[in-house]
N, C-alpha and C positions, 0 to 999 in steps of 0.2 A: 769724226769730222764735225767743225760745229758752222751754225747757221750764223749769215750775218744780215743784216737787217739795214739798208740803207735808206733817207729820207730823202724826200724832191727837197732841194735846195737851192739856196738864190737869194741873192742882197732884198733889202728891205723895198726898193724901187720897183726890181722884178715883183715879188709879191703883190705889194698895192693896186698894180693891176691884172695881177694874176687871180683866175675863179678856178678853183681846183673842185676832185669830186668829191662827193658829201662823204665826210669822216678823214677824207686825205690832208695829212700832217706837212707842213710846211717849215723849214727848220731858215730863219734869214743868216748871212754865213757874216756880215757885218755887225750885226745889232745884237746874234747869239740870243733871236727869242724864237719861241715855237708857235705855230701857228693852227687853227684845226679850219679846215673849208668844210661847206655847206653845200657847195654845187650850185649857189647863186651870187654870191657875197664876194668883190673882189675884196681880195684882202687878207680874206677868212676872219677868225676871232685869233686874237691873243691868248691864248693860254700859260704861259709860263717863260722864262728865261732863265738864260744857263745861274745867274746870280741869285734869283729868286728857289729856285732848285737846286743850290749849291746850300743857302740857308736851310733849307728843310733837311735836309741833307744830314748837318752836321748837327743840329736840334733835335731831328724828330719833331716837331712840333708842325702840324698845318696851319698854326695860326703864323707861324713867320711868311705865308703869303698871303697876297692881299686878296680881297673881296670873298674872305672868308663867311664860312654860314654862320650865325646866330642861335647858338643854345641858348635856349632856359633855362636860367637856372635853377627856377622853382617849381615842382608839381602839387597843384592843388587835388587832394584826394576828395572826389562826391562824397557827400552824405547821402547813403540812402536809407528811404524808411518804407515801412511794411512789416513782412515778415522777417525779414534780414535787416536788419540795420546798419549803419555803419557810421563813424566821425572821422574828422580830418586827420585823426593820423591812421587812417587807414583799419584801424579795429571793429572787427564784422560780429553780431551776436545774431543767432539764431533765435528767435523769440520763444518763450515754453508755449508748449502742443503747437506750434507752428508748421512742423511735420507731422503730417495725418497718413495713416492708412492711405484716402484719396489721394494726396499727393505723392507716393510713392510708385514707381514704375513695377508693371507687373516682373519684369523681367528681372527684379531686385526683390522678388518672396524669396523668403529662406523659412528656413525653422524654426527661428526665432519669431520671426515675425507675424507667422502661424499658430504660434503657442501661444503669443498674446492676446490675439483676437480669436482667435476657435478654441475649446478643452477638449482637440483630438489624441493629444500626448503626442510622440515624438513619430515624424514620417520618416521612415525609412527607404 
């Protein structure tokens, strides 16, 4: 059995004065746009219409509706400096002895790491 799903509906005159509850969809049955209420706002917001959803539709593209959001198209990568460095196309150098003993977590000693700083020979 499948589920069907019907919206509150009503010409665009109905709506304008109609204040529906917050997030309840409004579909106008003349004008074929959709509408979202807030629970304050006669009216509600416009969100889309049957032609504007029919473009996306057959595109694929979100830009064929309006008030589309704004990419960038560019990301500028930080340069950082210190021990790490970096330039704008993003290429990171770790600087020589910049990793020390001190800055290493104890929780990352190994055997190696033991061999180079103490001549205890291999821990087993």
């Amino acid at each position: 059995m499948s589920l069907q799903v019907q919206l509150r509906r009503g010409t665009s005159s109905q709506n304008a004065s109609f204040v529906g509850r917050a997030g309840e969809l409004i579909y106008t049955t003349d004008t074929k746009k959709l509408f979202v209420h807030d629970g304050t706002t006669a009216g509600g917001t416009e969100i889309g219409s049957l032609s504007s959803l029919a473009t996306v539709a057959t595109s694929g593209s979100y830009n064929d509706l309006s008030d589309t959001p704004t990419i960038p198209s560019t990301y500028t990568h930080p340069n950082h400096t210190g021990d790490v460095t970096s330039v704008g196309d993003g290429a990171t150098t770790i600087s020589n002895n910049a990793v020390t003993t001190v800055k290493i977590n104890n929780e990352a000693v190994t055997d190696d790491k033991l061999s180079t700083t103490l001549d205890f020979g291999s821990i087993a």
